[in-house]
N, C-alpha and C positions, 0 to 999 in steps of 0.2 A: 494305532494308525499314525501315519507320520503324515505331516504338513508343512509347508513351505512358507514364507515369508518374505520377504527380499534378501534369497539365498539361503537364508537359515532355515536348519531342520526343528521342527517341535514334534519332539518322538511320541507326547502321549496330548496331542493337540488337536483338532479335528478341526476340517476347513472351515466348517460354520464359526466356531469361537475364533478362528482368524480372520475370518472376515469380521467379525461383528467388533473385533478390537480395534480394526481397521478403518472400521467406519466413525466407532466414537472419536479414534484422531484426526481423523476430517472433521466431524462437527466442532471438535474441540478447537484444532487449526483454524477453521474458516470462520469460526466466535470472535475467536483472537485479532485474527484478520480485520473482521468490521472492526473490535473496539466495542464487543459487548459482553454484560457481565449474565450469568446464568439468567439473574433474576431478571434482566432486560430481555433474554431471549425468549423466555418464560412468557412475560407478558405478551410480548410481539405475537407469537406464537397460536397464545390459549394453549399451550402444554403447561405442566405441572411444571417446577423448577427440580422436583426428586426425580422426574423421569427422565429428564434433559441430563440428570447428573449419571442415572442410568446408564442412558444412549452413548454419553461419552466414555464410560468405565466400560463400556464392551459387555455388559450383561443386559442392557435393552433390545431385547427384540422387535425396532420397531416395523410396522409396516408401512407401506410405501406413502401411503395418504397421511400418514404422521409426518414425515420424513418428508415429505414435498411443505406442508405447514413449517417444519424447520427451515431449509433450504430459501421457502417464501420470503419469511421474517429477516432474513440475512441479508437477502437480495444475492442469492448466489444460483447457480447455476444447478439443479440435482447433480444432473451426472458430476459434480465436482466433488459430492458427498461421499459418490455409491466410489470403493476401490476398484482399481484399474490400473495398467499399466502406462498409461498418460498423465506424466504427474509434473511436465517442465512448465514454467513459467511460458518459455516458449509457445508452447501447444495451445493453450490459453489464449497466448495473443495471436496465434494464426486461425485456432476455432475463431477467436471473437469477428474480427477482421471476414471469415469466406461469410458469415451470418450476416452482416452488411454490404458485403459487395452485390454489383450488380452482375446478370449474367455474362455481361462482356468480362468483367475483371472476372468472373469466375472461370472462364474459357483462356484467358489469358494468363491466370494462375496454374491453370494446368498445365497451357504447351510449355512452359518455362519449369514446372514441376517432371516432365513429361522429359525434359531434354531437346523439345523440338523446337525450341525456340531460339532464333540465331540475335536475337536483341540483348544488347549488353545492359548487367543490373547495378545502378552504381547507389553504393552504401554509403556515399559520405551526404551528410547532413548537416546543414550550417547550424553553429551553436549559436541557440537566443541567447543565452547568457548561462547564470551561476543557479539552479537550483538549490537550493538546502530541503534534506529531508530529514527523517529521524519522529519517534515518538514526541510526544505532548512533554514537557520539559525540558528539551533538547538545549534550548535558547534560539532554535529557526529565526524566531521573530525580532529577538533581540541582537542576536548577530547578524544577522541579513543587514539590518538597520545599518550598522558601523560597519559592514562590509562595503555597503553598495556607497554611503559616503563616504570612504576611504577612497573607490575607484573612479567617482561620478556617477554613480547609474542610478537609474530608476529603482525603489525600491517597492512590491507587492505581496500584500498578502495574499493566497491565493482564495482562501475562506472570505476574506472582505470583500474579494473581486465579485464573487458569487451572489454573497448579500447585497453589494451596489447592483446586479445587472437583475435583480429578483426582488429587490424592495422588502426581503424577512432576511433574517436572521437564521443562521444556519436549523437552530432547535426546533426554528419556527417550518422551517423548508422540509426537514426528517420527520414533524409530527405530521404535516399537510402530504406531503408525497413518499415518506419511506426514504431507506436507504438507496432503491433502485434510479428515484426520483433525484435524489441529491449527487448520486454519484453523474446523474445524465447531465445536471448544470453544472457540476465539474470540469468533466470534459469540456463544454462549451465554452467555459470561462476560459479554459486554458488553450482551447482554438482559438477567442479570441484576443489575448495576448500575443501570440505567436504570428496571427496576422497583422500585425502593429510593427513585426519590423525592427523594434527597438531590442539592443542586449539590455537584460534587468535583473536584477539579483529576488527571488521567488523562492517564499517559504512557503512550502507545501503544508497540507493537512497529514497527520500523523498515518489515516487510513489512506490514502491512495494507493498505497501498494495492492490493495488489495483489490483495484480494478486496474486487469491485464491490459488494456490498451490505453488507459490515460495513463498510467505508469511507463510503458513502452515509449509510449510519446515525450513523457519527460527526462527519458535518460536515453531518446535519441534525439533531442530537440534541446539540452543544457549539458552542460558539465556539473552532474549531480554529485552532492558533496553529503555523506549521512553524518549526522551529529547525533553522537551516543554519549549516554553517560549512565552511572549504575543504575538500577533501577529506584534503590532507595531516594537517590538523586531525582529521579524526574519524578515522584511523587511528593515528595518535599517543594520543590518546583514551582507543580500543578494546582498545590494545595494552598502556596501564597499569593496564587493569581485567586484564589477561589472560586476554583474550576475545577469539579470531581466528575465531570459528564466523561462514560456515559459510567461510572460508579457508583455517583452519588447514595450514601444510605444503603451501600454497601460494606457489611461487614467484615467481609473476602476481600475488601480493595488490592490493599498489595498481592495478593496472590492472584487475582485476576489483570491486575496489572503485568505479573511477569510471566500470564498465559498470553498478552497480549504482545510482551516484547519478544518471546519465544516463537511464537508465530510468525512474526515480523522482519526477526534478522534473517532469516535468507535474502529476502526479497530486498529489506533496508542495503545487504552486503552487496547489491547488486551496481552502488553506485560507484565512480570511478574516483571515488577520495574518500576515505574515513578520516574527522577529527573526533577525538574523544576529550568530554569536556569534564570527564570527572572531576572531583575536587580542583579546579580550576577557578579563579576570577574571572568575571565579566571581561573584564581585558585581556587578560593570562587567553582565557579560550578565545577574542576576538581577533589576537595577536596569529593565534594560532591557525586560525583561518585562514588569515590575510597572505600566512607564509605558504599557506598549502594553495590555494588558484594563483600566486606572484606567475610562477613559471609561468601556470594554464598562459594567463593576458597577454604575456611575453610573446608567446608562440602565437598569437591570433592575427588574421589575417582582414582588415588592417591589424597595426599594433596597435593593442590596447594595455600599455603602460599604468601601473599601481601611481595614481596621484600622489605628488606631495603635498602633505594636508599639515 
C-alpha cells in the first residue's frame, strides 16, 4: 500500500502508522512547546510516562478520551494534536482571535474575508519598544537590564509583572490554575503594559511562543529580538541560577531540554532580529545587542537615539 506524508511516498506504509507518527510529533511538539518533561505530563495527566513515551513513538494507539486528558494537561487545543492540514502559526492566531470575537467582528471579518468590504486595513502598529525572547538561559533578563540602561527605558520582566498583579508566584499560579490559567494572566499582564503607553525593553517567559495570540501580540506590538545560545549553554545557565523547573529530578534533562528548544525555534525564528550569545561574555553578548536595535531607535518615530552612558 502506498501512503503520503507532506509529499512523500512510504511504498510499504499504511495511513494508519502515518497518521499515528504524526500525531506522536504533535504531542511531542506541543510538550516541548509548554516546556514539559514526559514525567511532568505523566503527572498532569494520570497517564502512565511509558505510554506517553508510546504515544509519541507513533506505536500508541490512543483513544480520543486519552488524548483529550493529554491535550487537557497541556492546556492546548485537541484539534492542534489530531494531524491536519492546518499547521501555520498563522491559523492559530486567526482560529484563536474568531473564538473571542463577537458577532459584529465576526460578520465584519467575513465581508473583508468575502472581498466585499470597501474599508481600508492598515497593518502598521506602533512599537512599544524592545522585546527579548529566547529559551530559559538566554540572558533575556540579564541583557534587557544593560539594554534598557544603555537607552533609558524602562526595564520588565514579564513573569514579575504577573506575580505583582496576582500576589504568587508563577509555580504557585501553574499549581492553583494550570497552564491554561497562567497563560490567561499573561496575556493580561502584557495588555496591561501595552496600555501604559510607555516604550520598555520586556523579557519574555521562554513559553510564550507557544500561546498564538500573546505571542502575535508581542512581535506585532515590539521589535522582538530572540536570544540563542547552544543548548548546553542554557542549561549550564539554568542550572547556576538554580532553576531546573519544569525538569527538576529529571534524568532526561538535557535531552528534554533540546525537545524543548527544537520545538521552539520556528516560532523563537519568527522574531525580527536574532543575536546568538553562545560562548560570549555578559558584555561581549550585551555589546552585541545594543549594536543589533542602534539602527531599530534610529529610525523610530520620534528619535529615539542610543544614550551616551
Amino acid at each position: 500500500m502506498l501512503s503520503i506524508q507532506s509529499g512523500i511516498m512510504f511504498p510499504n506504509m499504511d495511513l494508519e502508522t502515518v497518521f499515528l507518527e504524526e500525531l506522536g510529533q504533535r504531542v511531542r511538539t506541543m510538550r516541548g512547546l509548554r516546556g514539559m518533561s514526559r514525567k511532568v505530563l505523566a503527572k498532569v495527566s494520570g497517564i502512565s510516562e511509558r505510554y506517553i513515551a508510546q504515544l509519541e513513538s507513533g506505536k500508541g494507539n490512543v483513544s480520543i478520551v486519552l488524548l483529550r486528558r493529554v491535550s487537557n494537561a497541556m492546556a492546548a487545543h485537541l484539534e492542534d494534536l489530531i494531524p491536519s492540514g492546518d499547521t501555520s502559526q498563522e491559523w492559530a492566531v486567526m482560529r484563536d482571535l474568531v473564538r473571542k470575537a463577537s458577532p459584529a467582528q465576526i460578520a465584519q471579518a467575513k465581508e473583508i474575508l468575502s472581498g466585499h468590504s470597501g474599508a481600508a486595513v492598515s497593518h502598521r502598529v506602533p512599537k512599544a519598544g524592545i522585546a527579548l525572547i529566547g529559551l530559559r538561559g538566554a540572558g533575556k533578563s540579564t541583557l534587557g537590564r544593560l539594554l534598557a540602561k544603555k537607552i533609558g527605558w524602562n526595564f520588565v520582566e514579564l513573569n514579575k509583572e504577573i506575580e505583582k498583579q496576582n500576589g504568587l508566584s508563577v509555580a504557585e499560579i501553574i499549581a492553583l490554575y494550570g497552564q491554561e490559567g497562567f497563560r490567561r494572566m499573561e496575556q493580561s499582564a502584557l495588555g496591561g503594559l501595552l496600555a501604559q503607553g510607555e516604550p520598555i525593553v520586556l523579557a519574555t517567559g521562554g513559553g510564550i511562543v507557544s500561546e498564538p495570540l500573546t505571542f502575535d501580540l508581542i512581535l506585532s506590538s515590539f521589535y522582538t529580538v530572540w536570544l540563542k545560545a547552544e543548548p548546553e549553554e542554557h542549561m549550564t545557565r539554568v542550572r547556576s541560577q538554580g532553576d531546573l523547573r519544569p525538569m527538576a529530578d529529571d534524568r532526561s534533562a538535557m535531552q528534554e531540554l533540546r525537545t524543548i528548544l527544537l520545538s521552539r525555534e520556528p516560532l523563537y525564528a519568527r522574531a525580527a532580529a536574532e543575536v546568538d550569545t553562545a560562548r560570549l561574555s555578559i558584555e561581549q553578548a550585551a555589546a552585541r545587542l545594543i549594536e543589533t536595535v542602534t539602527p531599530v531607535l534610529a529610525m523610530a518615530e520620534p528619535p529615539r537615539a542610543v544614550a551616551a552612558r
